[in-house]
PDB file of N, CA, C and O in Angstrom:
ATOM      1  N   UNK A   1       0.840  -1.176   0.000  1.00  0.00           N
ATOM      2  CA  UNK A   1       0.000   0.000   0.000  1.00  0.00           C
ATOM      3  C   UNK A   1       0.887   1.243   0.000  1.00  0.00           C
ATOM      4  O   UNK A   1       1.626   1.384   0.975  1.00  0.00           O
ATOM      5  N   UNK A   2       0.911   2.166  -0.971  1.00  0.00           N
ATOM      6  CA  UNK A   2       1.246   3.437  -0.938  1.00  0.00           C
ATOM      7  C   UNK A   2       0.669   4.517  -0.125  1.00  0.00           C
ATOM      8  O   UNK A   2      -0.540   4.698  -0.263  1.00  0.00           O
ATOM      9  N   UNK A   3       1.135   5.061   0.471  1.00  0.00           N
ATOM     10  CA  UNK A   3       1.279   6.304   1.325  1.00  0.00           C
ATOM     11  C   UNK A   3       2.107   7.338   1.176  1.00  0.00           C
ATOM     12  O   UNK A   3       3.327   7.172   1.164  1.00  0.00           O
ATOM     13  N   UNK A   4       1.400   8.816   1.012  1.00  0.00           N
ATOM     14  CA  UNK A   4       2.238   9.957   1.017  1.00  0.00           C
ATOM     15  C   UNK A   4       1.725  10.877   1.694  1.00  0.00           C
ATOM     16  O   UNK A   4       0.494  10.886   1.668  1.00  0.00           O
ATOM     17  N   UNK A   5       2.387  11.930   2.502  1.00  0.00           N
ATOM     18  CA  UNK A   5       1.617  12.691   3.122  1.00  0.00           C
ATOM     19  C   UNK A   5       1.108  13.605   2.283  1.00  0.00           C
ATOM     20  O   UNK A   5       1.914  14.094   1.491  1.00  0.00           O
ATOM     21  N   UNK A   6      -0.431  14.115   2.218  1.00  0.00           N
ATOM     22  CA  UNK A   6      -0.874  15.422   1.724  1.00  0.00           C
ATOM     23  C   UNK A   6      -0.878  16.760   1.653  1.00  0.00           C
ATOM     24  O   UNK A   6      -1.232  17.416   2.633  1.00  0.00           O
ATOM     25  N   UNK A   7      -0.535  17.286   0.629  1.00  0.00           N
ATOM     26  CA  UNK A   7      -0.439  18.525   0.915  1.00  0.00           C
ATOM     27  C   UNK A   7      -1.485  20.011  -0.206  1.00  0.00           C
ATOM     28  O   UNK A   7      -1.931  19.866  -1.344  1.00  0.00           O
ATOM     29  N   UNK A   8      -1.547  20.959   0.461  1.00  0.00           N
ATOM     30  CA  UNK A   8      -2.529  21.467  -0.070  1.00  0.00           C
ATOM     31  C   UNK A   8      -1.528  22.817  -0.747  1.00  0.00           C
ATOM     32  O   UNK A   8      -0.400  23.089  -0.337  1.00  0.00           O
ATOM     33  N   UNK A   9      -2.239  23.531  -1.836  1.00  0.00           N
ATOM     34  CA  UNK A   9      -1.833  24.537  -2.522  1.00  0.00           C
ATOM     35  C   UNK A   9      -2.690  25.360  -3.181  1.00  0.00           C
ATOM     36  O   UNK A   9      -3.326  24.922  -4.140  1.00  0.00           O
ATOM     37  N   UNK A  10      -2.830  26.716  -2.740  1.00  0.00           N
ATOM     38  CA  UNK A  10      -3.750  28.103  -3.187  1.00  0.00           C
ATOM     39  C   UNK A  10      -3.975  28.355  -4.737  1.00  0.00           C
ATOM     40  O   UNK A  10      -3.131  29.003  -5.356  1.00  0.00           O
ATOM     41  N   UNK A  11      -4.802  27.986  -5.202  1.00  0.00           N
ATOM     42  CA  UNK A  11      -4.885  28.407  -6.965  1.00  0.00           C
ATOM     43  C   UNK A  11      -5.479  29.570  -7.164  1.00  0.00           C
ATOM     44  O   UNK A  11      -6.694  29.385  -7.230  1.00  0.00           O
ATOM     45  N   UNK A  12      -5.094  31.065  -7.336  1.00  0.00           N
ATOM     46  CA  UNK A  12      -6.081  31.505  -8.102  1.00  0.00           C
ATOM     47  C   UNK A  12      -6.504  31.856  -9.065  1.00  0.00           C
ATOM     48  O   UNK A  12      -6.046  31.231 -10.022  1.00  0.00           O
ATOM     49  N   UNK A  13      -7.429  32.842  -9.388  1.00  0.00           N
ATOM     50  CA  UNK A  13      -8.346  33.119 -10.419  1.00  0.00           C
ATOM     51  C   UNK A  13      -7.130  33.529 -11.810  1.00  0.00           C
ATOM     52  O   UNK A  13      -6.028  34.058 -11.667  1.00  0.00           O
ATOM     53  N   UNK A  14      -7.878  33.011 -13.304  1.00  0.00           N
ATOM     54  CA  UNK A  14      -7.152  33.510 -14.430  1.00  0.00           C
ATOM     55  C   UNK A  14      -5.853  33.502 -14.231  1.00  0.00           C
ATOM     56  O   UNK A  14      -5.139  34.461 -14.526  1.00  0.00           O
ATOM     57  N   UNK A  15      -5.319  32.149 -13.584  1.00  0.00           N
ATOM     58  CA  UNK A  15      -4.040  31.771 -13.855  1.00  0.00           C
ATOM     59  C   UNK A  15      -3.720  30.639 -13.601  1.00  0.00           C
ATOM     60  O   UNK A  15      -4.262  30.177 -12.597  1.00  0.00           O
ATOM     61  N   UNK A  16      -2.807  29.779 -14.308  1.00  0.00           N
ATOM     62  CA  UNK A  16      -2.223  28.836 -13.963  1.00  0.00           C
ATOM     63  C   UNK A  16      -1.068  28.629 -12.739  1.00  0.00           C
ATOM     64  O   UNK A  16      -0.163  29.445 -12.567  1.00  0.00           O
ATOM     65  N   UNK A  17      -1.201  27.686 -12.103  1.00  0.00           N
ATOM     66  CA  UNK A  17      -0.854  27.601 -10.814  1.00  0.00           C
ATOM     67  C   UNK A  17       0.279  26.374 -10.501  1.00  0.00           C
ATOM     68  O   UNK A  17      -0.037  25.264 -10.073  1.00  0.00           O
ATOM     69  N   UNK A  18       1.401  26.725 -10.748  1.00  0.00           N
ATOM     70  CA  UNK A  18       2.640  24.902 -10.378  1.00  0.00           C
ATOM     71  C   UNK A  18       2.214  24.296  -9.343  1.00  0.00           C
ATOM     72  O   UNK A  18       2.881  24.758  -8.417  1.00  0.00           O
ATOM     73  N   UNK A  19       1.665  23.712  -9.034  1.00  0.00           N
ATOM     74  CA  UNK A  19       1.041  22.844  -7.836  1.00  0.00           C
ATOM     75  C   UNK A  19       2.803  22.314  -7.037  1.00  0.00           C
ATOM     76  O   UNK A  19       3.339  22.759  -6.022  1.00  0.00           O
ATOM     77  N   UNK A  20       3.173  21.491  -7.776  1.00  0.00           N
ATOM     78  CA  UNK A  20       4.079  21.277  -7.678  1.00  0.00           C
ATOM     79  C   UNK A  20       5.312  20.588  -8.582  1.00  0.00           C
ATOM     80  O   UNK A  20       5.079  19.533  -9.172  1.00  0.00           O
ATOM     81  N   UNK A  21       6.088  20.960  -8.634  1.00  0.00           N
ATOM     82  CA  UNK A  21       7.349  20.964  -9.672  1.00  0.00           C
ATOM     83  C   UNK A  21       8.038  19.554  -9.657  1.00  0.00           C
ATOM     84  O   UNK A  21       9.103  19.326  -9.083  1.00  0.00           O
ATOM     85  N   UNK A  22       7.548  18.944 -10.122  1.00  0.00           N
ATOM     86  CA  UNK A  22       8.220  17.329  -9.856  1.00  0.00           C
ATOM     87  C   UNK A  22       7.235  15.784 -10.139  1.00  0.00           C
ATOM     88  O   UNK A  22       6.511  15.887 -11.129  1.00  0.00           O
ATOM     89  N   UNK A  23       7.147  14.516  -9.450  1.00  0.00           N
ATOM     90  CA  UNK A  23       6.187  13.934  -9.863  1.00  0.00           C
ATOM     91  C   UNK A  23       5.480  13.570  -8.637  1.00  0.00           C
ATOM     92  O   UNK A  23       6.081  13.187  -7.634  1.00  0.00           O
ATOM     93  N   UNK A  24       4.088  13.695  -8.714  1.00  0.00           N
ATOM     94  CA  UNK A  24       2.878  14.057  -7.477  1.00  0.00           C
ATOM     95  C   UNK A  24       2.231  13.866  -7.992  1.00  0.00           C
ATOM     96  O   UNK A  24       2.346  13.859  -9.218  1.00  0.00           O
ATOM     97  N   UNK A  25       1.153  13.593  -7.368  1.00  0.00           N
ATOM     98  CA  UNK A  25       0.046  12.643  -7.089  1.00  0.00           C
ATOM     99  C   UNK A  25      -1.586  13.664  -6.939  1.00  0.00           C
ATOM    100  O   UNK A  25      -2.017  13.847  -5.800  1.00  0.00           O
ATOM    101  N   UNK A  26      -2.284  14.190  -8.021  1.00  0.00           N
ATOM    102  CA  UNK A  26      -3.469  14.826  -7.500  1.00  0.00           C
ATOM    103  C   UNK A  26      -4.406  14.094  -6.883  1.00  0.00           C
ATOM    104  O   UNK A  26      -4.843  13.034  -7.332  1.00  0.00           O
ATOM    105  N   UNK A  27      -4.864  14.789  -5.498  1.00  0.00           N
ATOM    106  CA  UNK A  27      -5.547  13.546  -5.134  1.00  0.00           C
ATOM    107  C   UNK A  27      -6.928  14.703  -4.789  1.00  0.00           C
ATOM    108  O   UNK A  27      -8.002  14.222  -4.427  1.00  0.00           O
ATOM    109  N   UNK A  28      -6.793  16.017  -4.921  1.00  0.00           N
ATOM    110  CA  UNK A  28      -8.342  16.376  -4.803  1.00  0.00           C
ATOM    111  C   UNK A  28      -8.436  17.869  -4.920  1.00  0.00           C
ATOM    112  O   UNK A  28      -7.335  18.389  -5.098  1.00  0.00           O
ATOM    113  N   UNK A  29      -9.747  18.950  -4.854  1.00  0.00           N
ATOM    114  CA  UNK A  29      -9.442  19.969  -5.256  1.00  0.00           C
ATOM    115  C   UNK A  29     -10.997  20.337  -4.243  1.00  0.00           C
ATOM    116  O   UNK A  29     -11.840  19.496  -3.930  1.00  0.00           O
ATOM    117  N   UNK A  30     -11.019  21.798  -3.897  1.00  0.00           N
ATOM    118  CA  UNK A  30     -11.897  22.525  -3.305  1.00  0.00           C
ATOM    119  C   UNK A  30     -11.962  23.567  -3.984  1.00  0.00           C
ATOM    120  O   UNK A  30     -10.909  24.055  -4.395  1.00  0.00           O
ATOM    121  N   UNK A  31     -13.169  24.165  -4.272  1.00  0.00           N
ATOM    122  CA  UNK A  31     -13.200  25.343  -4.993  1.00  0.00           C
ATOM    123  C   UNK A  31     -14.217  26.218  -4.754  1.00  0.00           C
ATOM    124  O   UNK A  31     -15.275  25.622  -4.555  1.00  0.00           O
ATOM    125  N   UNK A  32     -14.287  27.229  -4.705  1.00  0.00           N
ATOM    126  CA  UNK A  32     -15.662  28.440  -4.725  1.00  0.00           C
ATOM    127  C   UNK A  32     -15.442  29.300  -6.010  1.00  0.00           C
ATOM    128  O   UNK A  32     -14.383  29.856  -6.301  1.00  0.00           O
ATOM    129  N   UNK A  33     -16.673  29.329  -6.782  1.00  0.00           N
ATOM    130  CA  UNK A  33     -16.720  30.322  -7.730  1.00  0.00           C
ATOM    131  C   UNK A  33     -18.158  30.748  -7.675  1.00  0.00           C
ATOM    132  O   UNK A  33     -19.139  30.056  -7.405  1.00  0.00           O
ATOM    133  N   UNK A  34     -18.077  32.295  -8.051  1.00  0.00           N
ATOM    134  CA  UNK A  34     -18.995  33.369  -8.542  1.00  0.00           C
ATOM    135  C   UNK A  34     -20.270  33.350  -9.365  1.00  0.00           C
ATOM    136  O   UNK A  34     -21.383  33.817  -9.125  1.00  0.00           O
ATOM    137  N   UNK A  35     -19.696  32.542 -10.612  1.00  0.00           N
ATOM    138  CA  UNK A  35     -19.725  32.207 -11.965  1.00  0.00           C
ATOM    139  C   UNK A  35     -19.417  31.296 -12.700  1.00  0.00           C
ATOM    140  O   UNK A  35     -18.487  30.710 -12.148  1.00  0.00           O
ATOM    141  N   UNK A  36     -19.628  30.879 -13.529  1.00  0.00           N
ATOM    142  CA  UNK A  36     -19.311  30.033 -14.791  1.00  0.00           C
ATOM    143  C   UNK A  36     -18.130  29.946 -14.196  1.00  0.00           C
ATOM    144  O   UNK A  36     -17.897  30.670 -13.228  1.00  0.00           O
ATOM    145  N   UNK A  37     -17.136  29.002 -14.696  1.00  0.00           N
ATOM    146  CA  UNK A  37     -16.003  28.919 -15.010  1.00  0.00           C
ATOM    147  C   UNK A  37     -15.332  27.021 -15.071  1.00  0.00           C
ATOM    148  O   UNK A  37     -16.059  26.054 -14.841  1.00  0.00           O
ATOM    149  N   UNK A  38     -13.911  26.933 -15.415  1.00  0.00           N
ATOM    150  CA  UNK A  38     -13.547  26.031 -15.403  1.00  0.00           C
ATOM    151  C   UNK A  38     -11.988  25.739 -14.451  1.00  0.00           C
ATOM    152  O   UNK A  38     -11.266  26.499 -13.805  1.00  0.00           O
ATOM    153  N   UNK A  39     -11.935  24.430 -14.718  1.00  0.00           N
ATOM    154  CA  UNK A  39     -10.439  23.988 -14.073  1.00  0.00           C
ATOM    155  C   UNK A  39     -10.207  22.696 -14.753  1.00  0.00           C
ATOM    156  O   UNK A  39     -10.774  21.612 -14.894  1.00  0.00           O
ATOM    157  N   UNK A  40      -9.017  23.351 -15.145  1.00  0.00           N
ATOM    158  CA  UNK A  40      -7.980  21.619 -15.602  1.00  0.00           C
ATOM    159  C   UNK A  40      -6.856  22.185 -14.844  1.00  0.00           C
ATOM    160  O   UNK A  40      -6.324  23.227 -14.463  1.00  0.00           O
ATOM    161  N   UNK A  41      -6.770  20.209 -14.844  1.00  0.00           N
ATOM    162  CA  UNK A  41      -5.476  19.389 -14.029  1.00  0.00           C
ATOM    163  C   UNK A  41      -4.762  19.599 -15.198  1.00  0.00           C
ATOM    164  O   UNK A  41      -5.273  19.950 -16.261  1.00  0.00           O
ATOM    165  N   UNK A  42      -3.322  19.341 -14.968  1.00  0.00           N
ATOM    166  CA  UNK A  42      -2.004  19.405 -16.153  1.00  0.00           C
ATOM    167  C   UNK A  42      -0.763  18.594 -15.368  1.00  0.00           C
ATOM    168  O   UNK A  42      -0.384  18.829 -14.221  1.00  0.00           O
ATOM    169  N   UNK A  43      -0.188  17.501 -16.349  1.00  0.00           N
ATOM    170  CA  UNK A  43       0.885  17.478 -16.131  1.00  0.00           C
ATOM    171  C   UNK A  43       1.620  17.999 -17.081  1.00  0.00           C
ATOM    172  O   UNK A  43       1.515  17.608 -18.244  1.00  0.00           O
ATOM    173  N   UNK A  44       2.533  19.030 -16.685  1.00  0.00           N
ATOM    174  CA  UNK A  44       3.206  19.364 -17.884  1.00  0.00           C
ATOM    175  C   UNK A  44       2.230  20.396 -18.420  1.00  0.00           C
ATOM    176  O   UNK A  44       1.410  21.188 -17.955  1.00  0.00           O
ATOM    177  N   UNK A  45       2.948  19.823 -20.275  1.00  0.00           N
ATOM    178  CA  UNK A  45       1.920  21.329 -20.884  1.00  0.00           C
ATOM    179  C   UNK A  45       0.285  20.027 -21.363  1.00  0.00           C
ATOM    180  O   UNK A  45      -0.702  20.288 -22.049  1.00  0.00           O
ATOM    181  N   UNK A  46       0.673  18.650 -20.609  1.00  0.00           N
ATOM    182  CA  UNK A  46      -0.774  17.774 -21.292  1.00  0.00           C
ATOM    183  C   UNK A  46      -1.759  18.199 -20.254  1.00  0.00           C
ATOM    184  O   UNK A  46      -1.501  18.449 -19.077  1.00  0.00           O
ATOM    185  N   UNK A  47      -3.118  18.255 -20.944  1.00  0.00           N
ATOM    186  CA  UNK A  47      -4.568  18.518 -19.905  1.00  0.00           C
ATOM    187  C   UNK A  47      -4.840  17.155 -19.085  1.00  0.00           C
ATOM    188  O   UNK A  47      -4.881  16.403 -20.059  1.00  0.00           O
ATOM    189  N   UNK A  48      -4.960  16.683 -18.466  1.00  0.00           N
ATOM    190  CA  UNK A  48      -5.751  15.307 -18.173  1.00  0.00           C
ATOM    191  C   UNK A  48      -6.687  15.548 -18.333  1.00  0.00           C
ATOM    192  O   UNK A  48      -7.368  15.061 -19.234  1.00  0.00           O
ATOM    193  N   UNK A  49      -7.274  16.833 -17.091  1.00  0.00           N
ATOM    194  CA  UNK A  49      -8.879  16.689 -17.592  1.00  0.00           C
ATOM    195  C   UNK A  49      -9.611  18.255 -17.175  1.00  0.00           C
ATOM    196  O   UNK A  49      -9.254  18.817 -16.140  1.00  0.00           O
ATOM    197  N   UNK A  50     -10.131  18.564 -17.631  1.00  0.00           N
ATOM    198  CA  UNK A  50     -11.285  20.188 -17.595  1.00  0.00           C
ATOM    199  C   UNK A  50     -12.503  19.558 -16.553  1.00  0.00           C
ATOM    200  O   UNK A  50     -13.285  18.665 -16.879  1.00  0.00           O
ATOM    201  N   UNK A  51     -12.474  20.045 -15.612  1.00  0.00           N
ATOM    202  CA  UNK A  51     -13.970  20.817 -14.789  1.00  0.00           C
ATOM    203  C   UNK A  51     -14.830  21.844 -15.326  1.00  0.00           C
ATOM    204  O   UNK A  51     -14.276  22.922 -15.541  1.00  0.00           O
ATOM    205  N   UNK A  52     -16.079  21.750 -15.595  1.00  0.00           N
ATOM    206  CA  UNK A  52     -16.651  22.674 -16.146  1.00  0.00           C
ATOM    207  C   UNK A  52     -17.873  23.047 -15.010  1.00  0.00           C
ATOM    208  O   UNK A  52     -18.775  22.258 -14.727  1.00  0.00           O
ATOM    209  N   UNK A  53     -17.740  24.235 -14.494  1.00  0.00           N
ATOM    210  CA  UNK A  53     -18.572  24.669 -13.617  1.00  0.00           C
ATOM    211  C   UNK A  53     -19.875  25.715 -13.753  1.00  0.00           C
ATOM    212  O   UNK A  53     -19.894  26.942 -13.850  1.00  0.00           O
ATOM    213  N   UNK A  54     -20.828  24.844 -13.725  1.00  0.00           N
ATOM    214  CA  UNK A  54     -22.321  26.070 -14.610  1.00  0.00           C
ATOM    215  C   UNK A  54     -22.384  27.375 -13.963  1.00  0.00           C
ATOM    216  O   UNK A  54     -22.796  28.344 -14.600  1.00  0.00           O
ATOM    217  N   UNK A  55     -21.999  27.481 -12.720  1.00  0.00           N
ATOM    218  CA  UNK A  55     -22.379  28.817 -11.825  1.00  0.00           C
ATOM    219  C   UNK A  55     -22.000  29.024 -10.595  1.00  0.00           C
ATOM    220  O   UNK A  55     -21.274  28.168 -10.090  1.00  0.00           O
ATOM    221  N   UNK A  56     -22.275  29.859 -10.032  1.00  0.00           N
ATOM    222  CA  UNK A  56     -21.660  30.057  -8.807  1.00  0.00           C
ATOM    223  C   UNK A  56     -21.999  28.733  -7.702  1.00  0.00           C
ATOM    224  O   UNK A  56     -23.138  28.368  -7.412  1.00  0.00           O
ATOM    225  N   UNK A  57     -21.104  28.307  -7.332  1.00  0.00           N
ATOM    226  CA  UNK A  57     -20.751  27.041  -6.194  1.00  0.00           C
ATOM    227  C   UNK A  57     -19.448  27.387  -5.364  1.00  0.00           C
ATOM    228  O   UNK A  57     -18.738  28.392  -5.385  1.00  0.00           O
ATOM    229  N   UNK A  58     -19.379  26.329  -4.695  1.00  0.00           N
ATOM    230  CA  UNK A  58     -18.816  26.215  -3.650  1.00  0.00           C
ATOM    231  C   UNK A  58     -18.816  24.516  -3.540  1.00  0.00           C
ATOM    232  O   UNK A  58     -19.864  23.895  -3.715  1.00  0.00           O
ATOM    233  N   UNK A  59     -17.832  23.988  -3.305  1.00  0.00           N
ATOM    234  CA  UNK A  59     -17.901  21.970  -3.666  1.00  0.00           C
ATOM    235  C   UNK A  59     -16.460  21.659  -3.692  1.00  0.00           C
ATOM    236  O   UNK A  59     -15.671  22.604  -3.730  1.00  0.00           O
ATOM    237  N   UNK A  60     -16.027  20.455  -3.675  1.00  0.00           N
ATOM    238  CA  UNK A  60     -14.711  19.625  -3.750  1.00  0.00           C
ATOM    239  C   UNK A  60     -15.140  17.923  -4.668  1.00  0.00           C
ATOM    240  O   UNK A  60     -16.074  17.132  -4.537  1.00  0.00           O
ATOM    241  N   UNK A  61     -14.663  17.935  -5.021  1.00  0.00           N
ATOM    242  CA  UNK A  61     -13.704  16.715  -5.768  1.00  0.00           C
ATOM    243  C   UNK A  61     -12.615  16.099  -5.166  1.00  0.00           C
ATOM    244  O   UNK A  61     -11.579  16.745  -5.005  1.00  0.00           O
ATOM    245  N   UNK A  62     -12.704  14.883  -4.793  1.00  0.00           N
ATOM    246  CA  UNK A  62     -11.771  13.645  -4.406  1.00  0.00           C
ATOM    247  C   UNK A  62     -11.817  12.720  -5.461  1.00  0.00           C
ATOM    248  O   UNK A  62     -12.825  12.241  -5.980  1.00  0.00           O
ATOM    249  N   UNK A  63     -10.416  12.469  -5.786  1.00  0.00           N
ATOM    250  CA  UNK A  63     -10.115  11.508  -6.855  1.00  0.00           C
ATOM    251  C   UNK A  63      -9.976  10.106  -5.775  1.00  0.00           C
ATOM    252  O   UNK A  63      -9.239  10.308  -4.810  1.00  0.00           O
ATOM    253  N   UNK A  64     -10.406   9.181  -5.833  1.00  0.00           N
ATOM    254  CA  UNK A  64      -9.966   7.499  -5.322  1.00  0.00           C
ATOM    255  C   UNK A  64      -8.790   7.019  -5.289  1.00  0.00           C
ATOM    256  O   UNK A  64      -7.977   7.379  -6.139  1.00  0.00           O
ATOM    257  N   UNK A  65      -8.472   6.170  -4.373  1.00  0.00           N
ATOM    258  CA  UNK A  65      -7.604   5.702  -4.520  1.00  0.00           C
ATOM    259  C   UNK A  65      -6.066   6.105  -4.461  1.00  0.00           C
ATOM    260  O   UNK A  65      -5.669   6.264  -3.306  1.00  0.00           O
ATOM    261  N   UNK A  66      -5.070   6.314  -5.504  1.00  0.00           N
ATOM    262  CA  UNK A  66      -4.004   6.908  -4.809  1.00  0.00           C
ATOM    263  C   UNK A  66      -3.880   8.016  -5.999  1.00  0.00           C
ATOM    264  O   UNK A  66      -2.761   8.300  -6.427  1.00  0.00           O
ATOM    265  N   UNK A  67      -5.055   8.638  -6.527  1.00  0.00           N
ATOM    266  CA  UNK A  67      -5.077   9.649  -7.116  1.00  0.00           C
ATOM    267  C   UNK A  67      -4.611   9.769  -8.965  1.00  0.00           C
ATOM    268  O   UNK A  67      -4.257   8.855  -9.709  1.00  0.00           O
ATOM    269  N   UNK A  68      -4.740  10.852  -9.189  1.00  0.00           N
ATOM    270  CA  UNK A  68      -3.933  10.726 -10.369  1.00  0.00           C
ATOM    271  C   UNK A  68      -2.631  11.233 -10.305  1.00  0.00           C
ATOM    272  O   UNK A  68      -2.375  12.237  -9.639  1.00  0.00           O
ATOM    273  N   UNK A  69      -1.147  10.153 -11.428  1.00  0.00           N
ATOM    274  CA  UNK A  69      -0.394  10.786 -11.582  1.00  0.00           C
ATOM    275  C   UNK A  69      -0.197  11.206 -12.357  1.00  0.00           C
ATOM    276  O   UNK A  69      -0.594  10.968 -13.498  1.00  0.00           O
ATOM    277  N   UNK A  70       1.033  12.586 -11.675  1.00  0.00           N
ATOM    278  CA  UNK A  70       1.489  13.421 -13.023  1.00  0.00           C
ATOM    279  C   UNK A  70       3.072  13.428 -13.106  1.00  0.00           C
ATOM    280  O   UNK A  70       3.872  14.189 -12.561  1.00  0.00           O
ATOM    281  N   UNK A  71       3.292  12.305 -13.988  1.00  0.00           N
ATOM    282  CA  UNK A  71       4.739  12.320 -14.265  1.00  0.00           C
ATOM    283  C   UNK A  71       6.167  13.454 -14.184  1.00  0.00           C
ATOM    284  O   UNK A  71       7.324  13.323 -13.783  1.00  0.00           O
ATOM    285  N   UNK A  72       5.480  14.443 -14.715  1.00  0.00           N
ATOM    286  CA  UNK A  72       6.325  15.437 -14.714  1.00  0.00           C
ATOM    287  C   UNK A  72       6.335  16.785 -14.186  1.00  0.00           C
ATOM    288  O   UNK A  72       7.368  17.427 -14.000  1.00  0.00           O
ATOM    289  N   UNK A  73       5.005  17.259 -13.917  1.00  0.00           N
ATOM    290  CA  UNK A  73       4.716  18.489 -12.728  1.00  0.00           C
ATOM    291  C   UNK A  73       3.133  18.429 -12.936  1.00  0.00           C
ATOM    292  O   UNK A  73       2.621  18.161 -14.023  1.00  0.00           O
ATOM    293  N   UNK A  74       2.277  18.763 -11.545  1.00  0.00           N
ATOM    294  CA  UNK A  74       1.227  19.248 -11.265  1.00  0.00           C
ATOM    295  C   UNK A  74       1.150  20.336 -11.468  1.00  0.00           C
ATOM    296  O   UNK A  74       1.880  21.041 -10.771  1.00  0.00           O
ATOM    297  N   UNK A  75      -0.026  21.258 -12.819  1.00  0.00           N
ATOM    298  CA  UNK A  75      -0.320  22.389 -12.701  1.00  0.00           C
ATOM    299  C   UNK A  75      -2.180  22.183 -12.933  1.00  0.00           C
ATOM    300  O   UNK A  75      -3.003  21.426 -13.446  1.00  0.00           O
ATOM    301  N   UNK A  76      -2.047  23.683 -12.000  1.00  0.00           N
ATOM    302  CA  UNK A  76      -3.394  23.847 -12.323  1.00  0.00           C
ATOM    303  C   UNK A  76      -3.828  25.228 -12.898  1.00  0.00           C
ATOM    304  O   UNK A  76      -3.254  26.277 -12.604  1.00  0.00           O
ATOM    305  N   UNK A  77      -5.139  25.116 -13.940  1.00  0.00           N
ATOM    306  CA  UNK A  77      -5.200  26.219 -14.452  1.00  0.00           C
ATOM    307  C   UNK A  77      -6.674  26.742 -14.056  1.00  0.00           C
ATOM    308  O   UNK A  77      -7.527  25.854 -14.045  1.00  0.00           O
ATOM    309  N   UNK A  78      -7.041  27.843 -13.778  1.00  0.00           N
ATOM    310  CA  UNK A  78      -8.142  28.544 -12.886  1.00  0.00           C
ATOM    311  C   UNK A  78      -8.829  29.091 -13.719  1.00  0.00           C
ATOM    312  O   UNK A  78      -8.171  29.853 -14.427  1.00  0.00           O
ATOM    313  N   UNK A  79     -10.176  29.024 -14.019  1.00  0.00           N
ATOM    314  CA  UNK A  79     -10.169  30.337 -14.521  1.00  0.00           C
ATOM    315  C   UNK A  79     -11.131  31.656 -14.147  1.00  0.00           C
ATOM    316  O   UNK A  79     -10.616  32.171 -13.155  1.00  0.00           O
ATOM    317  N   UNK A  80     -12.088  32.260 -14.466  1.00  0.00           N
ATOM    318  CA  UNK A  80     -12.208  33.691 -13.702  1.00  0.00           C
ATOM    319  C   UNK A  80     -13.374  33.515 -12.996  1.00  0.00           C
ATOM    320  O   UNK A  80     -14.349  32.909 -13.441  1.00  0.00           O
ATOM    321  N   UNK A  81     -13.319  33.934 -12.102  1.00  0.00           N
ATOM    322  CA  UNK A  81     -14.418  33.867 -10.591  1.00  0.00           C
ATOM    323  C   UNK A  81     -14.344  32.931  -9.880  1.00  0.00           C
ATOM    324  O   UNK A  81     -15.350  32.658  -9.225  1.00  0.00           O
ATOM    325  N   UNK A  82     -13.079  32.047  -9.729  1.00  0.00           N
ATOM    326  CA  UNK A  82     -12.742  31.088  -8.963  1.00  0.00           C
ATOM    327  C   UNK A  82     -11.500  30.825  -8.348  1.00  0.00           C
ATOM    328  O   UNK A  82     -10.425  30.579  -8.895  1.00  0.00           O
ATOM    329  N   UNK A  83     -11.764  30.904  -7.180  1.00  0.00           N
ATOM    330  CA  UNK A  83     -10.301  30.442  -5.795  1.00  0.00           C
ATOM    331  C   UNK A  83     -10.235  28.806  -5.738  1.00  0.00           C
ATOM    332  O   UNK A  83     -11.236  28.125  -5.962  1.00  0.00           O
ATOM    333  N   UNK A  84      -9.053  28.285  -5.440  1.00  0.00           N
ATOM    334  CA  UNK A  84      -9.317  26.684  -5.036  1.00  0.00           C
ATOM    335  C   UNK A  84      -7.946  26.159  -4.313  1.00  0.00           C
ATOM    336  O   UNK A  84      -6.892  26.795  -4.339  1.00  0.00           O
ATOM    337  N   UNK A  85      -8.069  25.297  -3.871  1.00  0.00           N
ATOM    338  CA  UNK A  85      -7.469  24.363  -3.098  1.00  0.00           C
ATOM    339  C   UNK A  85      -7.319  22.970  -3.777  1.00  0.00           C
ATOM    340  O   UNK A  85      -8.115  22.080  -4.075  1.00  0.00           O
ATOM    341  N   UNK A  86      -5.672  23.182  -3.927  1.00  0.00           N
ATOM    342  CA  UNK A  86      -5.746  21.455  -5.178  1.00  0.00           C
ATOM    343  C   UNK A  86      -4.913  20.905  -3.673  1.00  0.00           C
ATOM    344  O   UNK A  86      -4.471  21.563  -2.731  1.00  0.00           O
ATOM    345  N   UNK A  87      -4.930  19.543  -3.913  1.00  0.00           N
ATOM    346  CA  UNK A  87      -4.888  18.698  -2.637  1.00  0.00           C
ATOM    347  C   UNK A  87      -4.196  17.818  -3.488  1.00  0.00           C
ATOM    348  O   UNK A  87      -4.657  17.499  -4.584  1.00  0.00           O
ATOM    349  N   UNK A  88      -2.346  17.106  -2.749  1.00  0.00           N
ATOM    350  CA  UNK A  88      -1.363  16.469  -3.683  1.00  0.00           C
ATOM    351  C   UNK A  88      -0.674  15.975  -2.743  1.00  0.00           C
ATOM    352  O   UNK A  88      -0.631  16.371  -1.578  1.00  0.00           O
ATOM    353  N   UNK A  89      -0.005  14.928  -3.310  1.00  0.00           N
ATOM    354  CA  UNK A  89       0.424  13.934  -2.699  1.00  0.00           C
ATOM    355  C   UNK A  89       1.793  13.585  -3.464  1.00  0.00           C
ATOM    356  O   UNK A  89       2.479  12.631  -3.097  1.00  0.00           O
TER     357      UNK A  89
END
């Protein structure tokens, strides 16, 4: 069984965010937005995957298990009317 300790990192709005510089483990994300908006995961310059958010919320996402990896760096990209909390391992 794999184990890593978790750690959390501030994303905000209309920018992309290095989660972390190396290879890590997304394992979840918290977010509040205003408005519309979206979020993709990135390793590197590849997307894994886009969040598409209809409107103003407030919610989290937990990925299972021991998360997704990202071979070569965790980034995250924000975009406008939204703060978040990506959660990595």
């Amino acid at each position: 069984m794999m184990q890593t300790d978790v750690k959390g990192k501030d994303c905000v709005a209309n920018a992309t965010t290095t989660v972390f510089d190396g290879r890590a483990r997304f394992k979840g994300i918290w977010y509040s937005t205003s408005g519309a908006t979206s979020i993709a995961v990135k390793d590197g310059a590849t997307t894994l995957f886009t969040f598409i958010i209809a409107g103003q919320a407030s919610d989290d996402i937990w990925i299972p298990g021991e998360g997704v990896l990202c071979a070569t760096s965790l980034l995250v990209t924000i975009g406008a009317n939204c703060t978040a909390v990506v959660f990595y391992g």
